[in-house]
C-alpha positions as CSV (number, residue, x, y, z in Angstrom):
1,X,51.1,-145.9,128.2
2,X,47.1,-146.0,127.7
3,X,46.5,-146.4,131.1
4,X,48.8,-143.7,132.3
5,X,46.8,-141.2,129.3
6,X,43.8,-142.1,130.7
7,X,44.8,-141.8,134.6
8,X,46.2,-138.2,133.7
9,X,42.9,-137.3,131.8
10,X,41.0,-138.3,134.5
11,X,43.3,-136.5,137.0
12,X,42.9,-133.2,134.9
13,X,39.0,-133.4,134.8
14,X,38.9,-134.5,138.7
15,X,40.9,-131.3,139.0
16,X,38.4,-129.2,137.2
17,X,35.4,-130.3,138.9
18,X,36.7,-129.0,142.4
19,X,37.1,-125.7,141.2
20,X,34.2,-124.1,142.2
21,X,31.4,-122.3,139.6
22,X,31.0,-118.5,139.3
23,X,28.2,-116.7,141.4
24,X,26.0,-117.6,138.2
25,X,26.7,-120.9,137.6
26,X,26.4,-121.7,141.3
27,X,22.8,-120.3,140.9
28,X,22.2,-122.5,138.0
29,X,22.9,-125.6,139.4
30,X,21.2,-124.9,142.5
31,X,17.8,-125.5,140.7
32,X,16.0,-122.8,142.8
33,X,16.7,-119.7,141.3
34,X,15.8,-120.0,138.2
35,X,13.3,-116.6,138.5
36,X,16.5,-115.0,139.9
37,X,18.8,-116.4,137.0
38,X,15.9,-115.1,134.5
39,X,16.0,-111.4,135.6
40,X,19.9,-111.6,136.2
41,X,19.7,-112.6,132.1
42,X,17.0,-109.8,132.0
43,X,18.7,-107.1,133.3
44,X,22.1,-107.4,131.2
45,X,23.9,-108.4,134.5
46,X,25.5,-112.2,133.5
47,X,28.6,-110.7,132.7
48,X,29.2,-108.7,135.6
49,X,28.8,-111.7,138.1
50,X,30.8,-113.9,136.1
51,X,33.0,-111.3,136.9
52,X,36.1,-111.3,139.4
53,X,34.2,-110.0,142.4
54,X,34.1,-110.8,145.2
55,X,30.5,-110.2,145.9
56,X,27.9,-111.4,148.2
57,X,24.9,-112.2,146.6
58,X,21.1,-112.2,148.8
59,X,19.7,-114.2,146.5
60,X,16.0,-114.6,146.1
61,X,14.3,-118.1,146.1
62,X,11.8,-118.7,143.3
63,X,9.7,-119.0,145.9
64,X,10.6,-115.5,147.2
65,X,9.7,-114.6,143.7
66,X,6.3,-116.3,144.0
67,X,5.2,-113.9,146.4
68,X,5.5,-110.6,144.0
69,X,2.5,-110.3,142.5
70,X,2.6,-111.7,138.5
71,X,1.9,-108.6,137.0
72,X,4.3,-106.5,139.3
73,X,6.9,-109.2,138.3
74,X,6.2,-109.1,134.7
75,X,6.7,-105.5,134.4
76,X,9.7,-105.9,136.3
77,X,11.4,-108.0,134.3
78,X,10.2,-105.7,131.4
79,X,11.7,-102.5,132.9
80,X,15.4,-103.4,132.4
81,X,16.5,-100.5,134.6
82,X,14.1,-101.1,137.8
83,X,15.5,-104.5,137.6
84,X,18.5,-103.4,137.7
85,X,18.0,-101.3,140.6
86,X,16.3,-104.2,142.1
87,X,19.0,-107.2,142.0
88,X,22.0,-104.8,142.5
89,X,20.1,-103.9,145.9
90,X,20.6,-108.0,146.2
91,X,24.4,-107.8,145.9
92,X,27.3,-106.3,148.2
93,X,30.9,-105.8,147.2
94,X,33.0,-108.4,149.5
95,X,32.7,-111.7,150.5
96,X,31.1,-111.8,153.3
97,X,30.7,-115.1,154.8
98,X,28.0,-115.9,157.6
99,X,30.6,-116.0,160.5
100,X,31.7,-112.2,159.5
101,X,28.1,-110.8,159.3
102,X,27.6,-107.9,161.5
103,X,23.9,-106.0,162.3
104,X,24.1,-102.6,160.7
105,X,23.8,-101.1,157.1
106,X,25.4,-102.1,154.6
107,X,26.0,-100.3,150.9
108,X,24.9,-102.3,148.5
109,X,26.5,-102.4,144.6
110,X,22.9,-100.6,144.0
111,X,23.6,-97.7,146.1
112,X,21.6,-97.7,148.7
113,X,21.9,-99.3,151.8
114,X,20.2,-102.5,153.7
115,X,19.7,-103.1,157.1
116,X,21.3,-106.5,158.7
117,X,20.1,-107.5,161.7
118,X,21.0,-110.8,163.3
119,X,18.4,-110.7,166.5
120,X,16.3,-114.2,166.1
121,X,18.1,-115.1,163.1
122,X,19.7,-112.9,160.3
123,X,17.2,-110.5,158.3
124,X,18.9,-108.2,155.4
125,X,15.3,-105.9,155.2
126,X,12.4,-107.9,155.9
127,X,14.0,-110.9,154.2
128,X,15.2,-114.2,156.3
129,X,18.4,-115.5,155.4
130,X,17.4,-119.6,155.0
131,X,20.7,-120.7,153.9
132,X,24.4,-119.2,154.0
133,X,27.6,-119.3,152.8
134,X,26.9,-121.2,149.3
135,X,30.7,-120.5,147.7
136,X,31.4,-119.2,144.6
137,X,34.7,-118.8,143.1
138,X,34.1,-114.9,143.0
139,X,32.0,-114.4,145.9
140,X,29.4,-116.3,148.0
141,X,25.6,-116.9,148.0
142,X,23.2,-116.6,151.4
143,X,19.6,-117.9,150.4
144,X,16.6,-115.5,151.7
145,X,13.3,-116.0,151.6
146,X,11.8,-112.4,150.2
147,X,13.1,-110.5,147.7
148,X,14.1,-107.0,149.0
149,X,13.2,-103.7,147.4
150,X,15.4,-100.9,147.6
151,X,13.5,-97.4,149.4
């Protein structure tokens, strides 16, 4: 009787770990977005991508981060609506896996739109996409190495 208890337990949290984490967690257990996580905590927006989705998420390296100047950054993460503005110009509705990426614009959840390109690689702006298709369970991740500003 134990041993079946403890073989069901086991089966139930074996279960649990192969469900995959929301766009946040994901994020968090990456280990290198932590700048991104910050402002995401900054800007109010945790709830909203723990939310149902889907989105796809351009997310920003923290060494993508590095390369805004400290005092820009500071006051960005101190203006709660420019970094808004700034990390919903990061995320599009869908999920748009890396096979299904077409050049073009695209309407971000900011408003405005980007530009995708996939000549040489794929560029969303000036940013390189490094990584793709990190799954969420309400959306997916694609690693660039800048962080975009919307015009």
């Amino acid at each position: 009787m134990k041993k079946t208890l403890i073989a069901s337990l086991m089966a139930l949290g074996a279960m649990t770990q192969v469900h995959a984490a929301d766009i946040v967690d994901t994020a968090v257990a990456a280990g290198s977005f932590k700048t991104l996580v910050t402002a995401v905590q900054a800007a109010g927006l945790v709830d909203t991508l723990k939310g149902p989705g889907p989105f796809t998420v351009f997310a920003p390296t923290d060494e993508a981060f590095a390369k805004i100047p400290k005092a820009t950054l500071d006051a960005l993460l101190k203006d709660k609506a420019a970094l808004t503005k700034v990390l919903t110009y990061h995320v599009v509705p869908g999920k748009v896996m890396a096979k299904d990426v077409k050049p073009g614009m695209v309407k971000t959840v900011q408003g405005s739109m980007v530009t995708v390109s996939t000549t040489g690689g794929v560029k969303v702006d000036a940013a390189n996409v490094v990584k793709t298709d990190i799954a969420a369970d309400n959306g997916v991740i694609h690693v660039i190495d800048t962080v975009i500003m919307p015009k």
